[in-house]
C-alpha positions in Angstrom: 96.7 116.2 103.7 95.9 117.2 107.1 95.4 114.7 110.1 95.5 111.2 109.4 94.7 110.4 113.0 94.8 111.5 116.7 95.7 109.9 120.0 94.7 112.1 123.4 96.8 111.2 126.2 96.5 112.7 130.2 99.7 115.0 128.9 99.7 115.1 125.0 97.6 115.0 121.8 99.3 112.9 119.2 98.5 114.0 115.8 99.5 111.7 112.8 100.4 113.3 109.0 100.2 112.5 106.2 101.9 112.6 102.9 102.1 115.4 100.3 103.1 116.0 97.0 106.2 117.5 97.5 108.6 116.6 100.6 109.7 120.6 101.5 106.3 120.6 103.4 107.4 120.5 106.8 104.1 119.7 108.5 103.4 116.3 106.8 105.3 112.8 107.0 105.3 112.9 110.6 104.0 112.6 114.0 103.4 115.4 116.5 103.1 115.8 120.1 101.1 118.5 121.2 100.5 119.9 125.5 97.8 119.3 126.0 97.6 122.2 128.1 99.1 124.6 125.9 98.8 123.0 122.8 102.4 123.5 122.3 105.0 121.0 120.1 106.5 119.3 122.3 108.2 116.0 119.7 108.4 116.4 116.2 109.2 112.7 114.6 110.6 112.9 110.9 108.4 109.5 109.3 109.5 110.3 105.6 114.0 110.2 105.5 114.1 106.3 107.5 111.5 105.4 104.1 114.3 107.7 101.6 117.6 106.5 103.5 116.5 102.8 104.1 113.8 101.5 102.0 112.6 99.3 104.9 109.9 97.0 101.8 112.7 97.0 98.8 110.4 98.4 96.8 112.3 102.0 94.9 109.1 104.3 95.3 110.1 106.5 98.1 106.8 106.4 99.3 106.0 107.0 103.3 102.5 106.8 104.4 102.0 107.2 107.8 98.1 106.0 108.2 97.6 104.9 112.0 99.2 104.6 114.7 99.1 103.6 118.7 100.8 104.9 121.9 101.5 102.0 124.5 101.6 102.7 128.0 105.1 103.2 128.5 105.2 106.1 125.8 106.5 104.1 123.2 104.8 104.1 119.4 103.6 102.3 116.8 103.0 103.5 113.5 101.3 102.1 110.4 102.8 103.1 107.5 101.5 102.1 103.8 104.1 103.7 102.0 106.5 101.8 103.1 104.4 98.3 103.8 106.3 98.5 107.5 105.4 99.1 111.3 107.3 101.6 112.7 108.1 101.7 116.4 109.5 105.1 118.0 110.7 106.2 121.8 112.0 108.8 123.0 115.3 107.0 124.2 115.7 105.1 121.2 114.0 107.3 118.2 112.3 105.5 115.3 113.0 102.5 113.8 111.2 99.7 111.5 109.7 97.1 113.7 108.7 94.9 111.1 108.7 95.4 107.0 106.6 93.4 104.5 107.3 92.3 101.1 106.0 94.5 98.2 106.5 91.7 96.0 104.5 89.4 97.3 101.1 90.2 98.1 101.5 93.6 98.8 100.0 94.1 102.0 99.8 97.8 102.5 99.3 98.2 106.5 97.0 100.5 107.3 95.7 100.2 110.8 97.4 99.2 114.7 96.1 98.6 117.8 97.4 97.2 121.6 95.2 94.6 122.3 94.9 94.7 126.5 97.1 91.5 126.8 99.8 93.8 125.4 99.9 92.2 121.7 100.3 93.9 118.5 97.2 93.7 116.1 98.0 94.9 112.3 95.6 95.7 109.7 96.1 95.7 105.8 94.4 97.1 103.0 96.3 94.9 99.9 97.3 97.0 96.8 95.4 97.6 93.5 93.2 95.9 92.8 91.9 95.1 96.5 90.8 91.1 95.6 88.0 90.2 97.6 89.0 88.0 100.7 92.7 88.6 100.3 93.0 91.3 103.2 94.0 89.7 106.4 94.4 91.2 110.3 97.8 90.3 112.0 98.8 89.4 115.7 101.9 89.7 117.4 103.2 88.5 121.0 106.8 89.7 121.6 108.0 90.5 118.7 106.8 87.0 116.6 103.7 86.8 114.3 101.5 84.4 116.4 97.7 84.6 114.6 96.7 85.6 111.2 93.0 86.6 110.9 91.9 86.0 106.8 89.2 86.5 105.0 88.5 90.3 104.8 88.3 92.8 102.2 90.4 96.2 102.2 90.8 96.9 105.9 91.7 100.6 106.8 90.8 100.5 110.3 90.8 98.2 113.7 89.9 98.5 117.2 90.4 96.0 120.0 88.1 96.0 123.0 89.2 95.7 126.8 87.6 92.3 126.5 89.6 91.3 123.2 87.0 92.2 121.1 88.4 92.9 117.4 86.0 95.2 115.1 87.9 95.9 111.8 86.5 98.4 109.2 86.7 97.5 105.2 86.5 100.3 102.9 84.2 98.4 100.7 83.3 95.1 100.1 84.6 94.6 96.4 86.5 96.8 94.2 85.7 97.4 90.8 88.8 98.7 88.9 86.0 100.8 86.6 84.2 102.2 89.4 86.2 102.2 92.7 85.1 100.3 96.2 81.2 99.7 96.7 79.8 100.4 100.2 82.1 99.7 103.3 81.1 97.7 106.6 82.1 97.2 110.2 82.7 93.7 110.8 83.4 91.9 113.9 86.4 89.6 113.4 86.0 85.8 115.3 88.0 82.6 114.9 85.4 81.4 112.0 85.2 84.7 109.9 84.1 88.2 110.0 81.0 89.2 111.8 78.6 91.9 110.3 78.1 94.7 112.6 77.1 97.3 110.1 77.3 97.5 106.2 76.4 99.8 103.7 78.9 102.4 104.6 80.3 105.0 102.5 83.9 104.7 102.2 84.3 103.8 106.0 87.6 104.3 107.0 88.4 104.1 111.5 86.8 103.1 114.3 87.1 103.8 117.6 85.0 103.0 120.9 83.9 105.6 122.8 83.7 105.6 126.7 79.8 104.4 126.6 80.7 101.4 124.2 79.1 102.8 120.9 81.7 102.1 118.0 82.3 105.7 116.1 83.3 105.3 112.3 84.6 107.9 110.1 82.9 107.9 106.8 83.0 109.4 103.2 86.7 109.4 103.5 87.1 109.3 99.8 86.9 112.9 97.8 83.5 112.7 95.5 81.4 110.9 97.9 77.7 112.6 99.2 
């Protein structure tokens, strides 16, 4: 499925795959770390057996998603994966492990998004399985390893970014979902203490965002196969 994200680095381009139909492709469930200079690999981290061997959610589907993910400034990473409704967290000392898992039975989350806010916390996007009820998607925050904030209220979020001034801008796939016709249009909101913020709506099936070095916010769209 190609390139789910990418992360550029002084040293390294960080390059986030996807799942695939069948697991005997070697370049999917993982993350790769490319020179920069030479383009070369220089990690290859395996995101698919810790989902077969440990089943981080409890939930028997033997799905790993790897959607987003964020390198910290001490090389360390965290990865998003919806498959198995868990954040991942991998160094090169220590390898990969599950930094936090959430419940399939309950609501469902399905994380799809991270980002290191610059006061060093952990913000955590989710989408919410089928059928994507409006309002039910939330935005989580964590300080040191505990779940301090809970941002509620949004719709389907597949993607987050945090500002240098603690800015959070989230991305919803769509508004509503209709089980007959899929998502209608996306937005960019801006999420404050009292409820997301409109930035831009009317998307087709918006998916990241990311700011750019002269502040404009850049949004993948038409992520979803049959849009014009």
């Amino acid at each position: 499925l190609g390139a789910h994200a990418v992360k550029v680095t002084d040293e390294s381009i960080w390059v986030l795959l996807g799942e695939n139909t069948y697991w005997n492709v070697p370049f999917s469930y993982a993350l790769v770390e490319l020179d920069k200079e030479t383009t070369r690999i220089k990690t290859f981290v395996d995101l698919l057996t810790l989902e077969l061997e440990t089943d981080p959610d409890g939930n028997p589907n033997q799905q790993s998603n790897p959607v987003d993910f964020e390198v910290a400034d001490d090389g360390s990473v965290l990865i998003a994966n919806a498959g198995c409704n868990c954040l991942m967290s991998w160094t090169a000392d220590a390898g990969l492990s599950v930094f936090h898992a959430w419940d399939f039975e309950t609501d469902n989350p399905v994380p799809t998004s991270v980002e290191i806010g610059p006061e060093g916390d952990i913000y955590v996007g989710f989408l919410t399985g089928f059928p994507h009820p409006e309002d039910s998607s939330r935005i989580e925050r964590w300080s040191d390893g505990e779940l301090v904030q809970t941002y509620e209220g949004l719709t389907a979020v597949t993607g987050l970014e945090v500002t240098d001034d603690g800015t959070i801008y989230a991305v919803e796939i769509g508004e509503t979902f209709d089980p007959s016709g899929g998502f209608t249009p996306g937005r960019v909101v801006r999420v404050t203490e009292d409820g997301p913020e409109t930035v831009i709506d009317g998307l087709t099936a918006p998916f990241a965002v990311e700011m750019g070095p002269d502040g404009q916010l850049y949004v993948s769209t038409n992520t979803i196969g049959g849009a014009d």
